[in-house]
C-alpha positions as CSV (number, residue, x, y, z in Angstrom):
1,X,70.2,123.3,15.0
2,X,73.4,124.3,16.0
3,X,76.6,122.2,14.8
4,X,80.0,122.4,13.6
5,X,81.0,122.9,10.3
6,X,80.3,120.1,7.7
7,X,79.8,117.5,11.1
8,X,77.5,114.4,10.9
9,X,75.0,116.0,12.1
10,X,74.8,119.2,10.1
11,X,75.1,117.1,6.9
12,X,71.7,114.9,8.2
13,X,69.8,118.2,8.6
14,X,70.9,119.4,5.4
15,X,69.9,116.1,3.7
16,X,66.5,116.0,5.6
17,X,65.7,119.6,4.7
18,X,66.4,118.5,1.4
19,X,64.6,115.5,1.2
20,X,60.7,115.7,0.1
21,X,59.5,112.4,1.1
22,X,60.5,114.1,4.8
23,X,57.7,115.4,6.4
24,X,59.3,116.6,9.7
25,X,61.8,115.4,11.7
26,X,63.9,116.8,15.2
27,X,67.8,115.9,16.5
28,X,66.6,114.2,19.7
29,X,68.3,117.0,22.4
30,X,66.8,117.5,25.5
31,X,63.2,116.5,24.1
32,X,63.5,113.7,27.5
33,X,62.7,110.9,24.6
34,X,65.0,107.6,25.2
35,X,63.9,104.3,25.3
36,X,64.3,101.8,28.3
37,X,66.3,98.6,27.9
38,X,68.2,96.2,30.5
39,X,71.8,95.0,30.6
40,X,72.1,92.1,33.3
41,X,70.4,93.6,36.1
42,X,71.0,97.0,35.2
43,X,68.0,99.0,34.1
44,X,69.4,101.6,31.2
45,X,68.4,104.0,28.6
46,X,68.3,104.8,25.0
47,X,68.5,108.0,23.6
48,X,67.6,108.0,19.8
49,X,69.7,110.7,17.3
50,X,67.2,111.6,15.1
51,X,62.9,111.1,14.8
52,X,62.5,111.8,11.2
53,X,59.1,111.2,9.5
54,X,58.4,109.3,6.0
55,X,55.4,108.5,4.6
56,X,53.3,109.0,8.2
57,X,56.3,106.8,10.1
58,X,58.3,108.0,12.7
59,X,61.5,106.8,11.8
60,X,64.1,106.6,14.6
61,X,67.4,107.1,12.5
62,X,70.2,106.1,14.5
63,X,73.7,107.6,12.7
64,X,76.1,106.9,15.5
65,X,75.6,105.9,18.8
66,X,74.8,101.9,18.1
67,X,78.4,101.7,16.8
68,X,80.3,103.9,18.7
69,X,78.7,102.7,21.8
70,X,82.1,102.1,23.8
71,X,79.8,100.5,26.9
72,X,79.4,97.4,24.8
73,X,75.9,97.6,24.7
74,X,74.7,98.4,20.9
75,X,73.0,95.0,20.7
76,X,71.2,95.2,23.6
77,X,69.6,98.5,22.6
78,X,69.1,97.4,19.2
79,X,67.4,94.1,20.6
80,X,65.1,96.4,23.2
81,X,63.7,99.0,20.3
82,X,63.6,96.3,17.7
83,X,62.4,93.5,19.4
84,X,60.2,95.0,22.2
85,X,59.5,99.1,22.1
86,X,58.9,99.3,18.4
87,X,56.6,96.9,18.2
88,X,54.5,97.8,21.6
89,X,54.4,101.4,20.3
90,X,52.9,100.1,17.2
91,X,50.2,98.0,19.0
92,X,49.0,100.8,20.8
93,X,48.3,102.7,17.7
94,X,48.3,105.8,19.8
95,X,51.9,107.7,18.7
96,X,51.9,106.3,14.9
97,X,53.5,103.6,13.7
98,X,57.5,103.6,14.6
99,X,60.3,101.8,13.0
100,X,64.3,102.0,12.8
101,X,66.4,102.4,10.3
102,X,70.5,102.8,11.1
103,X,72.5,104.7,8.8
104,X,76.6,104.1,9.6
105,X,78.0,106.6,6.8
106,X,76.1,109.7,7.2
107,X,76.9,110.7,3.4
108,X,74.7,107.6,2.3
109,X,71.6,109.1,4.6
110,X,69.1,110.1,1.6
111,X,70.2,106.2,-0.3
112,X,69.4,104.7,2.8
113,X,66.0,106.4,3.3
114,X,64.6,105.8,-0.4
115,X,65.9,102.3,0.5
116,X,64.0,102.0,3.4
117,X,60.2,104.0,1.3
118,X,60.6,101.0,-1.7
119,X,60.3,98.2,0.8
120,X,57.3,100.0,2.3
């Protein structure tokens, strides 16, 4: 992956490279993977940051774009993947079993992931 010096995202990789409950995981770029939600009318869509799997779950870890959505729409993409996509992937069994976890401070990445494995 190609990054800047010490960005957000060069300190995820390093801390999923590091991390041995990681199995795999890919900075969603140019893969075509978003996620369809609605805003009034308007049909819009979702591009995850990061797939990252744990434990046989494909974690979408979102480090940024929720907050820093200046559109205004963070909630309703949170409400769309939590509320509807997440749990229709899941009942068709056929890609794994998805769920979301949101990290806002990047240097907290590997707490927040061990967080997420003890509730499993």
């Amino acid at each position: 992956m190609i990054a800047e010096d010490n960005s957000w995202q060069q300190i995820a990789a390093k801390t999923l490279d590091a991390m041995e409950c990681v199995e795999c995981w890919v900075k969603n770029t140019y893969l075509g993977f978003r996620i369809p939600y609605t805003v009034g009318d308007e049909n819009k869509e979702y591009q995850p940051t990061f797939i990252v799997r744990v434990k046989g779950i494909n974690l979408i870890v979102e480090c940024e774009d929720f907050d820093s959505d200046k559109s205004g729409n963070k909630e309703a993409k949170r409400h769309y993947l939590k509320d509807y996509w997440i749990p229709a992937a899941n009942n068709l069994k056929t890609y794994g079993t998805w769920d979301l976890l949101e990290v806002r401070d990047i240097d907290q990445l590997e707490k927040v992931i061990n967080q997420w494995i003890k509730k499993l």
